[in-house]
C-alpha positions as CSV (number, residue, x, y, z in Angstrom):
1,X,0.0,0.0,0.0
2,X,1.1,3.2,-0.8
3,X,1.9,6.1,1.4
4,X,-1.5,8.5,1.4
5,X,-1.8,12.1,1.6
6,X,-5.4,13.7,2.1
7,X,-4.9,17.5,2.0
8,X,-7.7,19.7,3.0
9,X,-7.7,23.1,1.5
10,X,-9.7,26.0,0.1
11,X,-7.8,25.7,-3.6
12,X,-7.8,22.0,-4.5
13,X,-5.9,23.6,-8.0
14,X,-3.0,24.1,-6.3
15,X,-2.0,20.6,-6.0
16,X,0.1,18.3,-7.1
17,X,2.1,21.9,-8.3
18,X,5.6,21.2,-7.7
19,X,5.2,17.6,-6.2
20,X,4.1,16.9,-9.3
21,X,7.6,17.0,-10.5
22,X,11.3,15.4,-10.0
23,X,11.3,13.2,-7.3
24,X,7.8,13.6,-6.2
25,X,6.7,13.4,-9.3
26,X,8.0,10.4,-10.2
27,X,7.4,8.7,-7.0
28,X,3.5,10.1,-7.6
29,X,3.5,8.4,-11.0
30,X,5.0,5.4,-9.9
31,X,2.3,5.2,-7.1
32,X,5.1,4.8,-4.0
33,X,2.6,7.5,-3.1
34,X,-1.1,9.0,-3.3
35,X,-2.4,12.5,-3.1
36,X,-5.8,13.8,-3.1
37,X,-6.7,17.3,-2.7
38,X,-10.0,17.8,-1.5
39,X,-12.3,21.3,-1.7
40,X,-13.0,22.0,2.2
41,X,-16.1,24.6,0.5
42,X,-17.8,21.1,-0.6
43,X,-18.8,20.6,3.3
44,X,-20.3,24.1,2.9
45,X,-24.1,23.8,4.3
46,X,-25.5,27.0,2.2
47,X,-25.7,28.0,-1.2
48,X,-22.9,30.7,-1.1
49,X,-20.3,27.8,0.4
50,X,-19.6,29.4,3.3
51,X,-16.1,28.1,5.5
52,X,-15.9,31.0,8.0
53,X,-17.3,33.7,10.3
54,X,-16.5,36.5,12.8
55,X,-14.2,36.1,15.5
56,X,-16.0,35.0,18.8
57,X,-15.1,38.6,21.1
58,X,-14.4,40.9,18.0
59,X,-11.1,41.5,16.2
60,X,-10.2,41.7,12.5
61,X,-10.3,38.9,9.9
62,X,-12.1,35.9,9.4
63,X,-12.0,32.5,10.8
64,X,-12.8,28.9,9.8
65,X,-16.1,27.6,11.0
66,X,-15.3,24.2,13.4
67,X,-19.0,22.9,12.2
68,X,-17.7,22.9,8.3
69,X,-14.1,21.5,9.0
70,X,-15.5,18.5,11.0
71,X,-17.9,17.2,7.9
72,X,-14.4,18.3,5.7
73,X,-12.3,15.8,8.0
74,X,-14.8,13.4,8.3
75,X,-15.0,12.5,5.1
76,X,-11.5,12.7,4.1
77,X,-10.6,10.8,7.1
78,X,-13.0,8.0,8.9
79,X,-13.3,7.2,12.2
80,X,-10.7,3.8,11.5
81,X,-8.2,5.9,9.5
82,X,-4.9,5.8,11.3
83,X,-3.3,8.4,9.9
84,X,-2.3,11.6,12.2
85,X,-4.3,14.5,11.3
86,X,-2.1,17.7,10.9
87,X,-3.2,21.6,11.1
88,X,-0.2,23.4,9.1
89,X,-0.5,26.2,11.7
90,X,2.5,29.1,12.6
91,X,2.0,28.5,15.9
92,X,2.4,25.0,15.6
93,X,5.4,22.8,17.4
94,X,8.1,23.4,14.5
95,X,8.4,20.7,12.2
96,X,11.4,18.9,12.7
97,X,13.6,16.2,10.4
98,X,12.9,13.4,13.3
99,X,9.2,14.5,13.1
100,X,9.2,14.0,9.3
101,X,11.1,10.9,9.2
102,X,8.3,9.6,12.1
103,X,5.3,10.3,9.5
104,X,7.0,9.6,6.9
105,X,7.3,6.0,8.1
106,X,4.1,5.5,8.7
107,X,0.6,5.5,6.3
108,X,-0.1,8.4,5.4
109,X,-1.4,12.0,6.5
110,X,-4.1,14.3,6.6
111,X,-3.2,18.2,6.7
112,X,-5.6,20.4,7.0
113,X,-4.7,24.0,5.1
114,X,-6.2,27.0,7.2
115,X,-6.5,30.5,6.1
116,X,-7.8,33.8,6.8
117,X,-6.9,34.7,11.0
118,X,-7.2,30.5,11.6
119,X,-9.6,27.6,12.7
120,X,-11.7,27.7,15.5
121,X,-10.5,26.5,18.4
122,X,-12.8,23.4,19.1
123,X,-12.4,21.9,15.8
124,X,-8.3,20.9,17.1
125,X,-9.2,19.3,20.2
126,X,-12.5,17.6,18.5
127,X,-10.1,16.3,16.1
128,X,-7.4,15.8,17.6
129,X,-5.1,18.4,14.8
130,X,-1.2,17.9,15.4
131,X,-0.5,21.7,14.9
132,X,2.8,21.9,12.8
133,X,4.7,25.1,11.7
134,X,7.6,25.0,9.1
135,X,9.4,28.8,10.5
136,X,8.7,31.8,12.1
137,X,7.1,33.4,10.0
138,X,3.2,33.9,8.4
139,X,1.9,32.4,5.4
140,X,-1.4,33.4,3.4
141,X,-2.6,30.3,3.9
142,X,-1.7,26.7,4.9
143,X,-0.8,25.0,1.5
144,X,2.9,25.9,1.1
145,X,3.3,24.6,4.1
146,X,1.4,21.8,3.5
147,X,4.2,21.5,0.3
148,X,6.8,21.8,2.6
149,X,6.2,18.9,4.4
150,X,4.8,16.7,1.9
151,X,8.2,17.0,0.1
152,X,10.1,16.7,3.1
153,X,8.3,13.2,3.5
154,X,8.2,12.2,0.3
155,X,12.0,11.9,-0.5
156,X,12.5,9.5,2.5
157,X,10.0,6.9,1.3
158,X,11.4,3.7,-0.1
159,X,12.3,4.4,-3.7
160,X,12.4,8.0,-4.1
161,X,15.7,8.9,-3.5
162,X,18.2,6.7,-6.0
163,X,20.3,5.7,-3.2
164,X,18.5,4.9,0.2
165,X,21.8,6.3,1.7
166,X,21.1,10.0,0.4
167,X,18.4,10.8,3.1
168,X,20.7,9.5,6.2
169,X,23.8,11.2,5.8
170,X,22.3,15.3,5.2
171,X,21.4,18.2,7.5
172,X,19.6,17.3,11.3
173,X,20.4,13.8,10.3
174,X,22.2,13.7,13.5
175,X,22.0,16.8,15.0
176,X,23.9,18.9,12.6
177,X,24.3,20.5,9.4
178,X,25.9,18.9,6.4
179,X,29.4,19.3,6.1
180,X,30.8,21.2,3.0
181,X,30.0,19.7,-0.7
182,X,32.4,19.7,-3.5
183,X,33.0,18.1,-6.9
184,X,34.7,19.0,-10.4
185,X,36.5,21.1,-11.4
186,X,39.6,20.8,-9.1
187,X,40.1,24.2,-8.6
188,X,37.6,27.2,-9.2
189,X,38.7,30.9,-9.3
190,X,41.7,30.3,-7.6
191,X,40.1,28.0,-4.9
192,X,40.6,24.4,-5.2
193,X,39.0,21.2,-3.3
194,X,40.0,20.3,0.0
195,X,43.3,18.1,-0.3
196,X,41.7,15.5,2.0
197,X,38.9,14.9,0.0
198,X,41.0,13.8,-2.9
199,X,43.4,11.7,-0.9
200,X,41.5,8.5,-0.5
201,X,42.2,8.1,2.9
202,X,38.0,7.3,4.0
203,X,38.8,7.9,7.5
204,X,40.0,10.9,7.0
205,X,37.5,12.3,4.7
206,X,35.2,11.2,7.4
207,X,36.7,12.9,10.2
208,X,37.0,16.1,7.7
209,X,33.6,16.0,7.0
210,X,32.1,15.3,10.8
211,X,34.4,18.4,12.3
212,X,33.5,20.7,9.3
213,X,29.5,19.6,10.6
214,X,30.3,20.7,13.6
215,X,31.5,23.9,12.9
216,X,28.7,24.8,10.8
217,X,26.4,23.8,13.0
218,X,28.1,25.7,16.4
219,X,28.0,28.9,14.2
220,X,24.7,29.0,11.9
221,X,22.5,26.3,14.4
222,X,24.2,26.6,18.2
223,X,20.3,25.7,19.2
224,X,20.9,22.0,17.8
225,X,22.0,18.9,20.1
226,X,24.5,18.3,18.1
227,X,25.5,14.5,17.3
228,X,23.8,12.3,19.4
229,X,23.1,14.9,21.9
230,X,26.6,15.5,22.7
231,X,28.1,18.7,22.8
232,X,29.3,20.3,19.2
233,X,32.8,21.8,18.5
């Protein structure tokens, strides 16, 4: 069975969009993977499709109606479905590469895309909505986020990537950033590769490689655990 994907949104026409391509794409095509995209206005109850109403108290902006979401998720997602149920949220917990390889091992999501000032409330605990945010920052709406993480679970299925190796050894793998990537030609403007990485000595390589992770990470990323939960460099 393949890995499924329900997404929830307000613009069905937005997806596949660019996992409909490279590896994505291929793995959609190849069915290691299943997307549907379904119209949240379809659970509408009147004639104008409604999805959302004042805010409870006053305050700008719209928000999603908990009534309309519920028939949404119900349908896309039965009571015996066992895959999580995501809200792609800013102030979600932030979505992390242990998180993604966690889902991505399992059957399958359902992400719900909010919009306008959010969803109400009662609709995430009735639910039960694993809010998830991918940065600090604010979207328009939900779906690039939603793209975000779909991608970032995609690659790591069996199949996608051309060698299974590619999605172990790569930033947060273990706590850290990747290490400095080169290739041809030998030198470039004046700078050429690292000697040790032509020198066919493995372990050193390795070692290069594991202390030039380190200092990337102790600059750019001091917040990460570092390998293992050790201290970095």
């Amino acid at each position: 069975m393949s890995w499924r994907a329900s997404v929830l949104t307000l613009f069905p026409e937005m997806f596949p969009g660019p996992l409909g391509i490279s590896l994505a794409g291929k793995a959609l095509a190849n069915n290691i993977w299943s997307l549907e995209a379904s119209d949240i206005r379809a659970s509408a109850i009147d004639r104008h499709r409604t999805v959302d109403d004042s805010p409870s108290g006053g305050g700008p902006g719209m928000v999603m109606r908990a009534d309309i979401l519920a028939k949404a998720i119900d349908a896309a997602s039965p009571k015996d479905d066992p895959r999580p149920r995501l809200l792609m949220s800013p102030r979600g917990m932030p979505l992390t590469q242990k998180r993604v390889r966690e889902l991505s091992s399992g059957p399958g999501v359902v992400i719900v895309c909010g919009r306008f000032e959010g969803v109400d409330e009662r609709i995430i605990a009735a639910r039960r909505l694993e809010e998830i945010s991918v940065g600090d920052y604010v979207l328009s709406g939900g779906e690039i986020g939603a793209f975000v993480f779909l991608d970032a679970c995609v690659r790591l299925l069996p199949g996608v990537m051309g060698h299974a190796a590619s999605g172990l050894d790569e930033s947060f793998s273990d706590g850290l950033l990747e290490y400095p990537q080169y290739t041809r030609p030998q030198e470039f403007e004046g700078v050429p590769v690292p000697e040790v990485l032509t020198s066919g000595d493995h372990a050193k390589v390795a070692a290069w490689r594991r202390s030039e992770a380190q200092k990337l990470t102790a600059v750019r990323r001091p917040d990460l655990p570092g390998p293992k939960g050790g201290k970095k460099a």
